[in-house]
C-alpha positions in Angstrom: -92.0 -171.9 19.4 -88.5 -171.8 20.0 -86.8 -173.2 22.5 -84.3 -170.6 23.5 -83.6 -170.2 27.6 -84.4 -166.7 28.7 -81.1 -166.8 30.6 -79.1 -167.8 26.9 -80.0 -164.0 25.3 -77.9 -162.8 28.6 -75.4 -165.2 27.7 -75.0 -164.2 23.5 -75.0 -160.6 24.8 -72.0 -161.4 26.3 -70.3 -163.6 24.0 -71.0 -160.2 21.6 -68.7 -158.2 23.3 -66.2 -161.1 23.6 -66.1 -161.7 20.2 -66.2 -158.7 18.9 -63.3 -157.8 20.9 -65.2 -155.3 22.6 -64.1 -154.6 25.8 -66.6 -152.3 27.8 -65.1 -153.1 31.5 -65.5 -149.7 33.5 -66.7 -147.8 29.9 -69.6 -145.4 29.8 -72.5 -147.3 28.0 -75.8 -145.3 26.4 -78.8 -147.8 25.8 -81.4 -145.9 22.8 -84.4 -146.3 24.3 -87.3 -146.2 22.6 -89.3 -147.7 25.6 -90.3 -150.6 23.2 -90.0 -154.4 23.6 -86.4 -154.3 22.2 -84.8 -151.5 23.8 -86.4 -152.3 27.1 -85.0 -156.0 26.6 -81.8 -154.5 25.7 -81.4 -152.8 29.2 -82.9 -155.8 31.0 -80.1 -158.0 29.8 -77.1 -155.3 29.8 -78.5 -154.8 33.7 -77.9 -158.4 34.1 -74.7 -158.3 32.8 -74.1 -155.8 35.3 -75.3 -157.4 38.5 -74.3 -160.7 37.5 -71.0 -159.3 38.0 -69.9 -160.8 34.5 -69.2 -157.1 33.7 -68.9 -154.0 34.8 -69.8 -150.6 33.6 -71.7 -147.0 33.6 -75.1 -147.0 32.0 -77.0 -144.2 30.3 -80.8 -143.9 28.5 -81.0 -141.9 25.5 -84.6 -141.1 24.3 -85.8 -139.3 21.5 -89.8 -138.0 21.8 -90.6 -137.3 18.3 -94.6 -136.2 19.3 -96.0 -138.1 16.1 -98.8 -140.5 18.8 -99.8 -138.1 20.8 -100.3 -139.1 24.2 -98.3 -142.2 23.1 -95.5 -140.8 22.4 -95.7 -138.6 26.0 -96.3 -142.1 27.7 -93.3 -143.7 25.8 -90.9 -140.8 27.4 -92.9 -141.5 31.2 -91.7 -144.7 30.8 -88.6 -144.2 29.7 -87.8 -141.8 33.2 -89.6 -143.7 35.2 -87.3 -147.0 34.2 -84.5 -144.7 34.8 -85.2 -143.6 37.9 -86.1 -147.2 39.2 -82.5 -148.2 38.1 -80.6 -145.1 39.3 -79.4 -144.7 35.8 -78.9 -141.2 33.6 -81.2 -140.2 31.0 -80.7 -138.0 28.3 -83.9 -136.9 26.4 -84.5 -135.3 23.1 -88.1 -133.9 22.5 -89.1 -132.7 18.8 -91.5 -130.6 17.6 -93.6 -132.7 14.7 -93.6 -129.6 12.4 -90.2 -130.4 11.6 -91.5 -133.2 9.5 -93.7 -131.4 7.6 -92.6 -132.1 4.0 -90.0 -134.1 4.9 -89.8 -137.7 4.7 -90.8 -139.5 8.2 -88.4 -142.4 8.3 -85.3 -140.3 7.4 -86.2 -137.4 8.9 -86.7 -139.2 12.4 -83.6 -141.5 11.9 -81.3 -137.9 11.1 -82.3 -136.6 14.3 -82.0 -139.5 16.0 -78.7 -140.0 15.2 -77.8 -136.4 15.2 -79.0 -136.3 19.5 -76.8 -139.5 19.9 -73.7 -137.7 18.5 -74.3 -134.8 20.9 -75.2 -137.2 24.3 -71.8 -139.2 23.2 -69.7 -136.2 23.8 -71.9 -134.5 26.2 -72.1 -137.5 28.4 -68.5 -138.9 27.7 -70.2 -141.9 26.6 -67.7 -144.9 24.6 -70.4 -146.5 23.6 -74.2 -146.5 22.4 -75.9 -149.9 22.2 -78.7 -150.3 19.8 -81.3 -152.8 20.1 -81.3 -154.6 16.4 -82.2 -157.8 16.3 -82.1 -160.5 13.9 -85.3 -160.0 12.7 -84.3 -156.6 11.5 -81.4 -157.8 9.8 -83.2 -160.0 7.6 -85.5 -157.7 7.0 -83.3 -155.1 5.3 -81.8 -158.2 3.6 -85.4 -158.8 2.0 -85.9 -154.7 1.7 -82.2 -154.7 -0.1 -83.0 -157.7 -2.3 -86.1 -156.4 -3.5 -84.4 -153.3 -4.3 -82.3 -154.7 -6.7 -78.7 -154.4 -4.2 -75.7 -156.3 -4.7 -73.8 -159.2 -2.8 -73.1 -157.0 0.0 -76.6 -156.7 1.6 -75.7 -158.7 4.4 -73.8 -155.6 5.3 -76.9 -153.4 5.5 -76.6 -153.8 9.1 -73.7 -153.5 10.7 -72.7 -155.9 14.3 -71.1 -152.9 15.3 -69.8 -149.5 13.3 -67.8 -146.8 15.2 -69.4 -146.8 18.9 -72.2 -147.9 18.0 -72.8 -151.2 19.3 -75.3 -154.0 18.3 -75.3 -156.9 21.1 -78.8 -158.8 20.0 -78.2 -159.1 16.4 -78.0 -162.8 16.9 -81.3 -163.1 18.4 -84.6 -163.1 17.1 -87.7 -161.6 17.9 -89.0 -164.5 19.2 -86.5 -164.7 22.1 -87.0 -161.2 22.7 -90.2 -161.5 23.3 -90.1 -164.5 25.2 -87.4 -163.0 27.5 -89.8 -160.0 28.0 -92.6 -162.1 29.2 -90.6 -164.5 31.1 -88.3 -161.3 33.2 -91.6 -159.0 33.6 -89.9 -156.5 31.6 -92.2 -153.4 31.1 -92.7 -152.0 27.7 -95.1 -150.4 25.3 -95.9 -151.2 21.7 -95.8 -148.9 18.9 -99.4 -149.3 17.1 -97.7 -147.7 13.8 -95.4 -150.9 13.1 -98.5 -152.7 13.4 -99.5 -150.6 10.3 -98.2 -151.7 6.9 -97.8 -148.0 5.4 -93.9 -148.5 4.7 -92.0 -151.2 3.3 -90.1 -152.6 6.2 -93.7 -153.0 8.1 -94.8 -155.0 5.0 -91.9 -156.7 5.1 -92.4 -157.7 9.3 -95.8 -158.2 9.3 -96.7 -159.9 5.8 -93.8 -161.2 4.4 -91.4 -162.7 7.0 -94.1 -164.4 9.1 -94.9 -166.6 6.2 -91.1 -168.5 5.5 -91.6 -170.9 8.4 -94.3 -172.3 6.0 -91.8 -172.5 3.4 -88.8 -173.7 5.2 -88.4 -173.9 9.1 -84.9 -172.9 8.9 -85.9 -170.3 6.4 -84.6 -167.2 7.8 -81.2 -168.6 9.4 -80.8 -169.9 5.6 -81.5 -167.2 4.2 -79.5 -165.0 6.4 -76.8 -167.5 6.3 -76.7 -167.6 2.4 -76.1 -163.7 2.1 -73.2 -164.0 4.5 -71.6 -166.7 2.5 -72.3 -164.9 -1.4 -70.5 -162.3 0.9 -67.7 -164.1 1.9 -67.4 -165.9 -1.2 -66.9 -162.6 -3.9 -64.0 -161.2 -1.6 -62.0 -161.1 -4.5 -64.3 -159.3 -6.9 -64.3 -156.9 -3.8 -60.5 -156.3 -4.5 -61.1 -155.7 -7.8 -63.9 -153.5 -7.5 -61.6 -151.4 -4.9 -59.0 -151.3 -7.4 -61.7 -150.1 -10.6 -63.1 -147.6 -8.1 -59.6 -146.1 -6.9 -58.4 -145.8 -10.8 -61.7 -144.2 -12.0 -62.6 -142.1 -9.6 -61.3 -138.2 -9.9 -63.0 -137.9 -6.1 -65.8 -138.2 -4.0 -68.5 -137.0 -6.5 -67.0 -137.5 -10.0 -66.0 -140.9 -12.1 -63.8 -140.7 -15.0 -65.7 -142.9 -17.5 -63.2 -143.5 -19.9 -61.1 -145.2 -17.2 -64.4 -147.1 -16.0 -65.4 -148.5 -19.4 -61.7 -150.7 -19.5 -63.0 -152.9 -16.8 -65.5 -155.8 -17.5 -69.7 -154.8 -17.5 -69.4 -156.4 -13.7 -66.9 -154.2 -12.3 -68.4 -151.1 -13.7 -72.0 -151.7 -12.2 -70.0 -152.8 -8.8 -68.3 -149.4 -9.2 -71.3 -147.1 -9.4 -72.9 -149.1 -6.7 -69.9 -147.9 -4.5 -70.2 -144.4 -6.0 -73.6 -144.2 -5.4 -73.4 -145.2 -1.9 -70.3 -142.8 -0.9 -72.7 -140.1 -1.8 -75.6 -141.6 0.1 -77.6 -142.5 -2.9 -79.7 -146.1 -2.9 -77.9 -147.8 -5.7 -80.6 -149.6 -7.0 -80.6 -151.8 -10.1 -82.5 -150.0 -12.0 -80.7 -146.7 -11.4 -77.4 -148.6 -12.3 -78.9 -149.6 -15.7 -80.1 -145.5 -16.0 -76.5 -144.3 -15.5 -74.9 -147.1 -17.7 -77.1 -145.8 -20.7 -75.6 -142.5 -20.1 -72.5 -143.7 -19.9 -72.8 -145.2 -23.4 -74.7 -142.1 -25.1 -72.8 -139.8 -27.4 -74.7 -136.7 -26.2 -73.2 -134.7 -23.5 -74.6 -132.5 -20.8 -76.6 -135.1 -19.8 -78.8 -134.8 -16.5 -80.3 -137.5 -13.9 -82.2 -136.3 -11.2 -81.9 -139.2 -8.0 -82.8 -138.5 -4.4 -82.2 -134.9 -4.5 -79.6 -134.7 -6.5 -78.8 -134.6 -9.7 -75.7 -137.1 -12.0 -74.6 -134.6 -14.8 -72.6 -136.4 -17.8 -70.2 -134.4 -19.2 -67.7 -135.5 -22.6 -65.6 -138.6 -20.3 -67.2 -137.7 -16.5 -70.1 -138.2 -14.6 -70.6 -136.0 -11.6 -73.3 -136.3 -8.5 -74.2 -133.0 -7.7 -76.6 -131.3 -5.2 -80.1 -130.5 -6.7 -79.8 -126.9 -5.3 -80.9 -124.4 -8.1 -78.4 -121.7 -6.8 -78.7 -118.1 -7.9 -76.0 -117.4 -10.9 -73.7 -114.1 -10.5 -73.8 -112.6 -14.1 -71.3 -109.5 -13.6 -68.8 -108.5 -10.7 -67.1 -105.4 -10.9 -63.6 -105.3 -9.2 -61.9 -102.0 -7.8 -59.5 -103.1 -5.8 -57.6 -106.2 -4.1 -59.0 -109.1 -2.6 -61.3 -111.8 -3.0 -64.3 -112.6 -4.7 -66.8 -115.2 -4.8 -68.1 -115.7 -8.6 -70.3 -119.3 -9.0 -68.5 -121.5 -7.3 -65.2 -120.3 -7.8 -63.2 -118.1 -5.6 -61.3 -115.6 -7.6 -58.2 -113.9 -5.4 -57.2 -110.5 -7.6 -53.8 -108.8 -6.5 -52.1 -105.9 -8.3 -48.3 -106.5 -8.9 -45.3 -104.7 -9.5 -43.1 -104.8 -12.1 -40.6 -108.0 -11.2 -42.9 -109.3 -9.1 -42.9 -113.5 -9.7 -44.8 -115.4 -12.2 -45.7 -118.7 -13.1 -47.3 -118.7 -16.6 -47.7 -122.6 -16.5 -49.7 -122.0 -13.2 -53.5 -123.6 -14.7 -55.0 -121.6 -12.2 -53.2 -118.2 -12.4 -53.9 -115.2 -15.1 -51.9 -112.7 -15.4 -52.9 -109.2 -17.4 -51.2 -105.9 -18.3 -53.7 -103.8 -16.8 -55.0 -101.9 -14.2 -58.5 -101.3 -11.8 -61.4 -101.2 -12.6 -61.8 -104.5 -14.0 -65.1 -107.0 -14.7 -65.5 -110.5 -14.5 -68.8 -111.8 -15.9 -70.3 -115.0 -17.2 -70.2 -115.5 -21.1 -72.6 -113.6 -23.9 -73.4 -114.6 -27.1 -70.6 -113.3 -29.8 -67.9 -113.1 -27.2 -64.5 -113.4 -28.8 -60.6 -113.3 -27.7 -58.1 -111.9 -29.7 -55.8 -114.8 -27.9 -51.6 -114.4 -27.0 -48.9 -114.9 -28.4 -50.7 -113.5 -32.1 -53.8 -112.2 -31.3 -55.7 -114.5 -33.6 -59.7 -114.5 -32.7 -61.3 -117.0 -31.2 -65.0 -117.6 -30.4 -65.0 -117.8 -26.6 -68.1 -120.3 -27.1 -65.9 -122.4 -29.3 -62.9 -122.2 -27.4 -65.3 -123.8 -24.5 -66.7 -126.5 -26.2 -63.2 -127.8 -27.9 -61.8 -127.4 -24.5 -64.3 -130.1 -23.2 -65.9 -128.0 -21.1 -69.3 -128.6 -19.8 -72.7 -126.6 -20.7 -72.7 -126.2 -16.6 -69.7 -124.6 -16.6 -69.7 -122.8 -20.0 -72.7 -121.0 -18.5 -70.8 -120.0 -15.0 -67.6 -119.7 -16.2 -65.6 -116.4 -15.1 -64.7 -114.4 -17.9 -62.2 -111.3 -17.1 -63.0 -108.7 -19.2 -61.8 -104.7 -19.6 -64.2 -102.3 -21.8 -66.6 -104.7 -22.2 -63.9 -106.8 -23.8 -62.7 -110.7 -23.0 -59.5 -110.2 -22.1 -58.9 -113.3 -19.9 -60.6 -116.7 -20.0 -60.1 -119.4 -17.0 -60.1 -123.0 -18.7 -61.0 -124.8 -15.1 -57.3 -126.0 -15.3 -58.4 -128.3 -18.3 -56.5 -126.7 -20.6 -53.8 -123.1 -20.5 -56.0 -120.4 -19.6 -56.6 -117.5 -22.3 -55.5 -114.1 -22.8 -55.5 -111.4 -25.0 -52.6 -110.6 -26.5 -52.4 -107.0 -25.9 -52.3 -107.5 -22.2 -49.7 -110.4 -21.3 -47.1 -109.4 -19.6 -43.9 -108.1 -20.0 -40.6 -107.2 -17.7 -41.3 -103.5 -17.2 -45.5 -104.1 -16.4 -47.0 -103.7 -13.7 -50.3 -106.2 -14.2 -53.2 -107.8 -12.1 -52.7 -111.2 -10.4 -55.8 -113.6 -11.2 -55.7 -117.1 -8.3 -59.0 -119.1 -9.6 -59.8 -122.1 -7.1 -62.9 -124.4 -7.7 -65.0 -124.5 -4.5 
């Protein structure tokens, strides 16, 4: 039983905002509530800290009826008005048709729109903060759910005190207390029956696995809690080396230079793929570390993954996250005229110029041709060839590709300019000069078509 006073979860609310150097003194406050035991305590303890006159500030509800109970979820919402109205305070409800989770997955469907309403009640409502009503019991819980995972020494960061405006003032209390405080302030709530049901991993967690370390330990889940914050604490400085390995392989967002990434020890590297995987909202998860490794270290090329909708292409010294969207391929574009054209993912700007108009023939992602409307650009066929600048020798367009290090993805999109069914220009992604045929480069007295390829 524990022994906390049910005036002391009023008092660590308040030393959360203290030290987190929060200052919410005549701010606009939203409370989620779910009209559960949490949220509702939540509100009871921020009111307190209102009338107590320890602070002083605007409150707001935010509710989200997602319509998966029934006449549950319609009672949860009464509730949530009628605690409204009883306090004078604002209320700001979102009410979702259940269809939109048809094929979907629940949790992260529910938690998108969720998140999604608060974003528009923040601005709507000229809110500086949103509380939300995590607990302690929910942070060790995604500790455990992270652990079993396979997750790194940064799972104690898995939830946040406080990120953006997003506030979390009873992360230092446990369910327990909450509960306690409930019973002891006649706060009114309702129960979810579902988290009574252990269909998902974090109920299995609550319900199974957590209520069963007091017989291990009494201090179990402070120490274990506790120990995740110190492993934290403790590999800061392999955190500045990962930041470093991360900043020196990464090309951007989405795409990791593995050359660069196999200099630093087998550590670093799995570090640095959990950080890439997370910055594009991927579970990095032990075993999908191992997966790309293997990759990594394969001699083939063109190699696929596909994880959580999307898909990790390995390409000669890069792998790539890329969304798992089968898009339709443009095979042929015919151009008449000036402007610009979308062609696979590339936006291709085509301007006809005069003779002494400037040029830049080092520009990577410029072509210039001695040539005139109508023109095609099309994706490559078998036996293409270019009879290449400055001699016209011929080159296999395929081979020219492949020695160029370009990938099967792109070899297969790439925009080819042609002229009579010829390849008379060959964009090389900026990896290399771009091709032409030697017949049409351009001279002093030619007029000639301007070609501005950017990657989109």
């Amino acid at each position: 039983m524990s022994k906390m006073k049910t005036k002391d979860i009023v008092k660590i609310a308040h030393k959360y905002f203290v030290s987190e150097n929060i200052n919410i003194e005549g701010k606009n406050i939203g409370v989620a509530y779910s009209s559960g035991s949490d949220s509702s305590v939540l509100l009871s303890v921020m009111l307190a800290l209102k009338t107590s006159n320890l602070l002083n500030f605007n409150l707001s509800l935010i509710h989200v009826n997602y319509n998966l109970r029934g006449s549950d979820s319609t009672n949860d919402m009464l509730l949530a008005k009628k605690i409204a109205m009883q306090n004078s305070i604002p209320i700001y409800i979102k009410e979702v048709d259940k269809s939109v989770f048809e094929n979907e997955n629940l949790q992260f469907k529910a938690r998108t729109l969720r998140y999604s309403f608060f974003e528009e009640v923040k601005e709507d409502a000229k809110l500086d903060y949103i509380l939300l009503a995590h607990h302690k019991d929910d942070l060790l819980e995604g500790i455990i759910y992270k652990m079993c995972r396979g997750s790194g020494t940064s799972i104690i960061k898995s939830m946040r005190r406080k990120i953006k405006y997003f506030l979390r003032p009873l992360i230092d209390v446990y369910k327990e207390d909450i509960l306690i405080y409930a019973t002891l302030n006649e706060v009114e709530y309702r129960d979810d029956y579902t988290n009574k049901k252990n269909i998902y991993s974090r109920n299995k967690i609550r319900n199974v696995i957590v209520p069963t370390l007091s017989d291990i330990h009494s201090n179990a889940k402070d120490n274990i809690i506790n120990f995740c914050d110190r492993v934290y604490k403790e590999t800061s400085i392999l955190r500045k080396r990962v930041n470093h390995a991360y900043k020196k392989s990464s090309l951007n967002k989405k795409t990791i230079d593995t050359n660069k990434l196999s200099k630093y020890r087998i550590i670093i590297q799995n570090k640095v793929l959990i950080r890439f995987l997370v910055i594009n909202k991927i579970e990095p998860t032990e075993k999908r570390i191992l997966e790309i490794r293997k990759i990594i270290k394969s001699n083939r090329q063109n190699i696929l993954l596909p994880i959580d909708g999307f898909i990790l292409v390995k390409r000669y010294n890069e792998i790539e996250i890329k969304n798992n969207k089968k898009n339709k391929i443009v095979t042929s574009l015919s151009i008449n005229s000036d402007g610009v054209y979308l062609f696979n993912g590339v936006s291709v700007s085509v301007k006809k110029c005069l003779a002494g108009d400037v040029v830049n023939f080092n520009d990577m992602n410029t072509i210039y041709l001695k040539t005139d409307y109508p023109i095609e650009i099309r994706t490559r066929l078998n036996g293409d060839y270019i009879k290449s600048y400055p001699n016209g020798e011929k080159h296999s367009v395929r081979k020219l590709l492949i020695d160029s290090k370009i990938s099967l993805e792109a070899r297969n999109t790439l925009p080819l300019i042609c002229k009579n069914d010829f390849v008379v220009g060959v964009y090389m992604k900026s990896i290399v000069l771009n091709r032409i045929d030697y017949k049409y480069a351009v001279g002093e007295t030619d007029s000639f078509l301007k070609f501005e390829f950017t990657d989109l």
